[in-house]
C-alpha positions as CSV (number, residue, x, y, z in Angstrom):
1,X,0.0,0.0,0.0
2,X,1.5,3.8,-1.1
3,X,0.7,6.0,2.0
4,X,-1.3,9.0,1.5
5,X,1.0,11.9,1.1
6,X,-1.9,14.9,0.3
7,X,-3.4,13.7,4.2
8,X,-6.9,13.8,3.2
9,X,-7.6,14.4,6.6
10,X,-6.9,13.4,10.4
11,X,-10.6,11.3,10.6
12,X,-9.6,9.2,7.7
13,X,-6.0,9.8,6.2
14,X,-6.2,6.6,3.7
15,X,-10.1,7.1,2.4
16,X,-11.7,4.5,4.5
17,X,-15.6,5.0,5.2
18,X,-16.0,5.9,8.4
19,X,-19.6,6.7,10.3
20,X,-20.2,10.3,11.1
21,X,-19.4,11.4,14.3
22,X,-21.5,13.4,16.4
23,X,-20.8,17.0,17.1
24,X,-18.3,17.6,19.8
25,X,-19.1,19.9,22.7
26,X,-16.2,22.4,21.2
27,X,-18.7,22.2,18.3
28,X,-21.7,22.5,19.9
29,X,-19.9,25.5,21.9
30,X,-18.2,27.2,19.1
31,X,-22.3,27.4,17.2
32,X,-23.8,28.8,20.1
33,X,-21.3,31.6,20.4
34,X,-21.0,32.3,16.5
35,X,-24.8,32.8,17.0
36,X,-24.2,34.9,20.2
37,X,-22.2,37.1,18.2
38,X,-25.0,37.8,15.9
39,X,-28.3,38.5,17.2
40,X,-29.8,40.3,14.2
41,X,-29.8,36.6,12.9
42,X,-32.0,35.4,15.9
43,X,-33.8,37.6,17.8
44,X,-36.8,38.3,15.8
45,X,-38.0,34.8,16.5
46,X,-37.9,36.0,20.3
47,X,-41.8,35.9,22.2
48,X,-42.4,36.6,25.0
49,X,-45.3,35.0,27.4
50,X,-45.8,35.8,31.1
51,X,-47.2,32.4,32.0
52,X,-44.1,30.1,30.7
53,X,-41.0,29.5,29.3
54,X,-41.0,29.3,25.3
55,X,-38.6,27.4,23.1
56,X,-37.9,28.7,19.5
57,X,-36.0,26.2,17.3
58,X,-33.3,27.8,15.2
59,X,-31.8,25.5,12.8
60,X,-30.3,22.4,12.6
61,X,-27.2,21.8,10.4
62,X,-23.7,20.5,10.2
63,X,-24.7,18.0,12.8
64,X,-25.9,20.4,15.4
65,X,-29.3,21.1,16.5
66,X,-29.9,25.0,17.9
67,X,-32.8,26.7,20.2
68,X,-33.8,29.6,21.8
69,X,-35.7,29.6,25.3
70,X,-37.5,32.3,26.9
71,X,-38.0,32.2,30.7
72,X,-40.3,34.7,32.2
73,X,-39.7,36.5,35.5
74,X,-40.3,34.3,38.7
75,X,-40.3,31.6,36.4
76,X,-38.9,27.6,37.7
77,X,-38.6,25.2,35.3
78,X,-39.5,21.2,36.2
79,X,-36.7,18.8,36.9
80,X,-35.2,18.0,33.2
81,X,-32.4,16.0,32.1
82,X,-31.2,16.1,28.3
83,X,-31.1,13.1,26.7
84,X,-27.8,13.8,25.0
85,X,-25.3,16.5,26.0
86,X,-26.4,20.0,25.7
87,X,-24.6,22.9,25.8
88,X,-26.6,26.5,26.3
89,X,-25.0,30.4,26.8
90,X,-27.5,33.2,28.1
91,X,-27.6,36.1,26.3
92,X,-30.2,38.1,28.5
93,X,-31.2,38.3,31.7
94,X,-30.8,35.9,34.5
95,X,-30.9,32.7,35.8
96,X,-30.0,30.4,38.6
97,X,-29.5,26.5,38.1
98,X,-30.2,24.0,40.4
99,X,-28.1,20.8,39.7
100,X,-29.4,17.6,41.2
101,X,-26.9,15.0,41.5
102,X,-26.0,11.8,43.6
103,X,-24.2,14.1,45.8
104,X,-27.3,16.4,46.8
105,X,-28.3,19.8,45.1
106,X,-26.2,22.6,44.1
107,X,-27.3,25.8,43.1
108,X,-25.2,27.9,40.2
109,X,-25.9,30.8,39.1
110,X,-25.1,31.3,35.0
111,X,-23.6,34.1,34.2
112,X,-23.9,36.1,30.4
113,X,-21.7,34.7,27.6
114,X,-20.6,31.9,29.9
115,X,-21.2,28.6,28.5
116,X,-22.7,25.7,30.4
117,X,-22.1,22.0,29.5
118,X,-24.8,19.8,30.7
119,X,-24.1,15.7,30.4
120,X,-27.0,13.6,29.0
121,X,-29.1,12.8,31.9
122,X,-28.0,15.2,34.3
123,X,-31.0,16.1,36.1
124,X,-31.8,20.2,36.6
125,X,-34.0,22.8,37.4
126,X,-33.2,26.6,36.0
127,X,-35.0,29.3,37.9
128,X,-35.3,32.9,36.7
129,X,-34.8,35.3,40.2
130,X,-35.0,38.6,38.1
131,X,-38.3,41.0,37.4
132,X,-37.1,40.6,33.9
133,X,-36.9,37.9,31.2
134,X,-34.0,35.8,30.6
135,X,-33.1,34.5,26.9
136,X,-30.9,31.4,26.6
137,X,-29.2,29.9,23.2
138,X,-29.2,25.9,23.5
139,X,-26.8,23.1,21.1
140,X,-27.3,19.7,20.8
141,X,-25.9,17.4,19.0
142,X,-28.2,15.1,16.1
């Protein structure tokens, strides 16, 4: 066998099939801050309802799925755990999360821009403290 000198990549130097991989969370990171960055893209599909938090898909491509939620003021969320990992950045607002684990609860506040990896099946409650709304971007991978 001649080795592959042109490297047609690091996944698959020799041109074997492989199976797609899924998005990794430096993926699913990198999105949700390239659509951060650019909320003239996004932020017309915002609504707004008193009474409960609304999702807004996005898009789904390149392997990663992308949503908007809105949580209203004094909102708190049910216990939820993803059933893949999910990584989500808020972009307005605030919000306190309420990890439940084997180890008892912890409560972490998340701050703007910062992004927060949650692992499939990690259960959760987010909480919105503030008199205003709170906006949150959320990845997943397909």
């Amino acid at each position: 066998m001649v080795p592959d000198l042109i490297m047609r990549g690091q996944d698959d130097p020799h041109g074997r099939v492989l199976a797609p991989r899924p998005a990794t969370v430096g993926v699913l990171a990198a999105r949700l801050l390239e659509l951060a960055a650019d909320p003239a893209a996004w932020w017309p599909t915002v609504r707004f309802d008193p009474a409960a938090a609304l999702t807004v898909p996005l898009d789904e491509r390149a392997g990663v799925r992308t949503w908007i939620t809105v949580h209203p003021p004094g909102h708190r969320s049910d216990p939820q755990a993803p059933a893949g990992t999910e990584v989500c950045v808020l972009v307005a607002g605030e919000l306190t999360e309420t990890a439940l684990t084997d180890d008892g609860v912890a409560d972490r506040p998340l701050r703007p821009s910062g992004v927060r990896v949650r692992a499939a099946g990690s259960a959760r409650v987010v909480a919105n403290p503030a008199p205003a709304y709170a906006v949150t971007l959320h990845a997943t991978a397909l």
